[in-house]
N, C-alpha and C positions, 0 to 999 in steps of 0.2 A: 307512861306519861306522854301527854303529845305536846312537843315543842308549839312553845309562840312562832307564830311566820310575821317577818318582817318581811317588806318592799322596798327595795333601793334602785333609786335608777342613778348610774352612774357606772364607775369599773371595777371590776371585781381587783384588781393590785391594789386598790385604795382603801381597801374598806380593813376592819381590826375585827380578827376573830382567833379565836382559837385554832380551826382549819378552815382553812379555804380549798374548795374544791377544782379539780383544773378538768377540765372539758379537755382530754389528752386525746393523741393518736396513739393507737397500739405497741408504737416504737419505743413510747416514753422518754424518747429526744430532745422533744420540741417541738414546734410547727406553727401554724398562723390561728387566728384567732385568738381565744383567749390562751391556748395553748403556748402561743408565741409570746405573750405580754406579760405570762406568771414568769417564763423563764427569764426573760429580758428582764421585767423590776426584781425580780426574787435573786438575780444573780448566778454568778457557777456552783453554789454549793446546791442547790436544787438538778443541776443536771448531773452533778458527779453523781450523789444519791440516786437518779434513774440508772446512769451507767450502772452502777453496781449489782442494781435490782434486774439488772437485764445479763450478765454476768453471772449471777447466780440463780433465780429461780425462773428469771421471766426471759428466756432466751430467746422466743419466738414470741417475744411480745405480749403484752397483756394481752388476756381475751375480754371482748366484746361485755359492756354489762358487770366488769368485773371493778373492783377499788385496791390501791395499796399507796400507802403514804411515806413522805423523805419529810427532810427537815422544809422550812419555808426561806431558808437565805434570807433576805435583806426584807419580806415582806411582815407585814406587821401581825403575823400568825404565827404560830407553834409550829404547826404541819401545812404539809399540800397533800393534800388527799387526791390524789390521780385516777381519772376514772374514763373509760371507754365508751362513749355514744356509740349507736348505731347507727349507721347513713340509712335516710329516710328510702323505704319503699312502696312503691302502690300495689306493687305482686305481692308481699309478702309482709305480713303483721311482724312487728317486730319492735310493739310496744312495751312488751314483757322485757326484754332487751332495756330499755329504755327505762322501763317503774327498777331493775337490778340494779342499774346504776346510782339510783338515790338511798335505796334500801341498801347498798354495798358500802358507800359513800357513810351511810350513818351506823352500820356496823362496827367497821374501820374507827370512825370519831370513838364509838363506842369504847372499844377494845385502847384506845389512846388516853380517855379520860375527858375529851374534849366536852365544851358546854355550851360551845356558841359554835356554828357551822356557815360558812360560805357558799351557796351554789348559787354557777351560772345557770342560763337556760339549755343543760346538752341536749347537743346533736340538732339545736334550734340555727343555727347557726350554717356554716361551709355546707354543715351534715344534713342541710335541707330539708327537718321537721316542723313541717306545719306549726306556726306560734302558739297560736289557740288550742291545739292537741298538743303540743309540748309541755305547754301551763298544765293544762289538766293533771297528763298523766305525773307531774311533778308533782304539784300539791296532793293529789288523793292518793299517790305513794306516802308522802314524808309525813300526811295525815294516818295512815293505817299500819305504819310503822312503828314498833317498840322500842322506845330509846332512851337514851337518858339525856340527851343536848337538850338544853332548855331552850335554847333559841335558833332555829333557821332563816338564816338572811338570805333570799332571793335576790340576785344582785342582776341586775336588767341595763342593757344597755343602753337602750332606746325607749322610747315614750312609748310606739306598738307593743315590743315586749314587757313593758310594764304596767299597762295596758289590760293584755292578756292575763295575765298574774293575778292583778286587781280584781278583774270577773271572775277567779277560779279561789280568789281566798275569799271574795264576800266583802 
């Protein structure tokens, strides 16, 4: 089945889904961007849940491309599905990296139950991928992927990135 895509411009803490996705760093700490902002509204029981997950199987850190999910704390989601961008390169393709991410991201929802899903734009962002190749490779992943979430909310920060989005869903 391929999920309806919705466009939201606005912030991804705000919106009500079943998961919301977080544009994480490898540490699954915290950090700036959206990474900072899920932790900050979501509260400490979202970071205790990373501590743990870093504790037990992810010691050195998520890899690259990869998704694993904690509770959402105080956000108005079930989960936060944490997943790993890749910083943008001009040497090195590593859009595959980047399509893992969404395909990972709705495995995870999968494996959860979830029906409704959150994504920011990853690695669009700090992680410096190109807006308009970011859209793409977003949508014609979460397009070509087998899922059960019936609904993907694209959650855009800004009018460029949603923008971009808008020319890649039609």
């Amino acid at each position: 089945m391929t999920p309806t895509i919705t466009l939201v411009r606005g912030d991804i803490t705000e919106q009500s889904a079943d998961a919301i996705v977080n544009a994480a760093n490898s540490s699954l700490l915290g950090g700036g961007g959206v990474d900072g902002a899920i932790h900050r509204r979501g509260g400490p029981a979202i970071l205790e849940d990373c501590r743990k997950l870093r504790a037990a199987q992810y010691g050195n850190g998520l890899p690259t491309g990869q998704a694993v999910a904690t509770t959402a704390g105080e956000l108005d989601a079930r989960w936060v599905i944490h997943t790993v961008g890749p910083v943008y390169s001009q040497q090195e393709d590593r859009s595959a990296q980047l399509a893992s991410c969404y395909r990972e991201s709705l495995r995870v929802a999968d494996e959860l139950g979830a029906r409704t899903i959150a994504f920011p734009a990853v690695s669009a962002g700090i992680y410096g991928w190109p807006m308009d190749d970011a859209a793409r490779i977003a949508v014609e992943t979460v397009r070509a992927t087998r899922t059960s979430v019936e609904e993907v909310k694209f959650v855009l920060f800004d009018q460029r990135a949603y923008e971009a989005f808008a020319a890649q869903v039609g």
